[in-house]
C-alpha positions in Angstrom: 7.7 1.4 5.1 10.7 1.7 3.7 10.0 4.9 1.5 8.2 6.9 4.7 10.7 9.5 5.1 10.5 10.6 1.3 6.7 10.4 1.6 6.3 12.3 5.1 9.0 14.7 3.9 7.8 15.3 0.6 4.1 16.1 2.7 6.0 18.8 4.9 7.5 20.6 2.0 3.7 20.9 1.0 2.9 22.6 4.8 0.9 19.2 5.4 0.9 17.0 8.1 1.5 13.2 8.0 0.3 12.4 11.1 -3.1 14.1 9.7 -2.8 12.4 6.3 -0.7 8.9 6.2 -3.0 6.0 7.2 -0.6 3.3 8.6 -2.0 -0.7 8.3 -0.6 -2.7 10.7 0.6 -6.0 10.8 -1.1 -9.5 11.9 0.9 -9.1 15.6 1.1 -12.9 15.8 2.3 -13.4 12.4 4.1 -10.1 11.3 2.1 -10.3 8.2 0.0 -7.8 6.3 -3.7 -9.3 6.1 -5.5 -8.3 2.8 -8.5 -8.0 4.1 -7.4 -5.9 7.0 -5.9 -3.6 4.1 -9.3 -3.9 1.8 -11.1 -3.1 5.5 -8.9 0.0 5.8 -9.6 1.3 1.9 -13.3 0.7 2.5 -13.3 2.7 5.7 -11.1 5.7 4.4 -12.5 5.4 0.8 -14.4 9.1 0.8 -10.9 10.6 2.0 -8.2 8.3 0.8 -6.4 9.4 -2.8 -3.8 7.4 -3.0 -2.4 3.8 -1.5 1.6 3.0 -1.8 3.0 -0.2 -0.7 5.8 -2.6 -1.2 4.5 -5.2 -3.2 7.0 -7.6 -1.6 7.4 -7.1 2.5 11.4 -7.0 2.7 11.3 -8.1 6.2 9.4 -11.2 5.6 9.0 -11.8 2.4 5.3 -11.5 2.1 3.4 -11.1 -1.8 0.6 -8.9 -1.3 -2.5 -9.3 -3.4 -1.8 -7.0 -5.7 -4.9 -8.1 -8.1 -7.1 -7.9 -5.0 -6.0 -4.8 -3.7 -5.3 -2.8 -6.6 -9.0 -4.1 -8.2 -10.7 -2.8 -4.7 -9.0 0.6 -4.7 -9.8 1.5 -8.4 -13.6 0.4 -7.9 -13.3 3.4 -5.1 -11.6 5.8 -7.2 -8.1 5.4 -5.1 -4.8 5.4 -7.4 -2.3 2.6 -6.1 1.6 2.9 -6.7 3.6 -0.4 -6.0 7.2 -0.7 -4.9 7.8 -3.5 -6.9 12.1 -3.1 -6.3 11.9 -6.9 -3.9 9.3 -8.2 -6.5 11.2 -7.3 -10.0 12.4 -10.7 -11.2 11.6 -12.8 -7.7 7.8 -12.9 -8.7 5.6 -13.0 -12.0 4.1 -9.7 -12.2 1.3 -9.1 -14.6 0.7 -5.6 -14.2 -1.4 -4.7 -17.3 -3.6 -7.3 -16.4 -4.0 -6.1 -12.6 -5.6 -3.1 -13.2 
């Protein structure tokens, strides 16, 4: 992720460990693509501990639109807050943020 040193640093200025506390998702291996229900699988697992979810919206290495409806709906109905990093998706894709809440 593009935005890991901020977040991992922005953790050790708080004496926390990001090994302890970021929960990476990893990519399809044969298709270097990030599978929404793997991600959805991860939230459900990690839902009584996870606070927060931030992801690119748009993959810069491939390209890749994530659900953000999907993903965003499935975090709220667990009480997880969601940040997008919409700066590849700004004017390449139709965002409807108010809408995908």
């Amino acid at each position: 992720m593009i935005y890991q040193y901020a977040v991992e640093s922005h953790l050790q200025s708080h004496n926390l460990d990001p090994a302890d506390i970021i929960l990476a998702i990893p990519v399809d291996p044969e298709t270097n693509l990030l599978n929404t229900d793997t991600i959805v699988s991860a939230l459900q697992a990690h839902a009584a501990t996870a606070s927060f979810v931030l992801r690119s919206a748009v993959q810069f290495h491939t390209g890749q639109l994530l659900d953000i409806p999907r993903i965003t709906t499935y975090a709220h109905e667990k009480g997880i807050l969601v940040g997008w990093d919409l700066v590849h998706s700004a004017g390449n894709v139709r965002l409807k943020l108010h809408e995908w809440t």
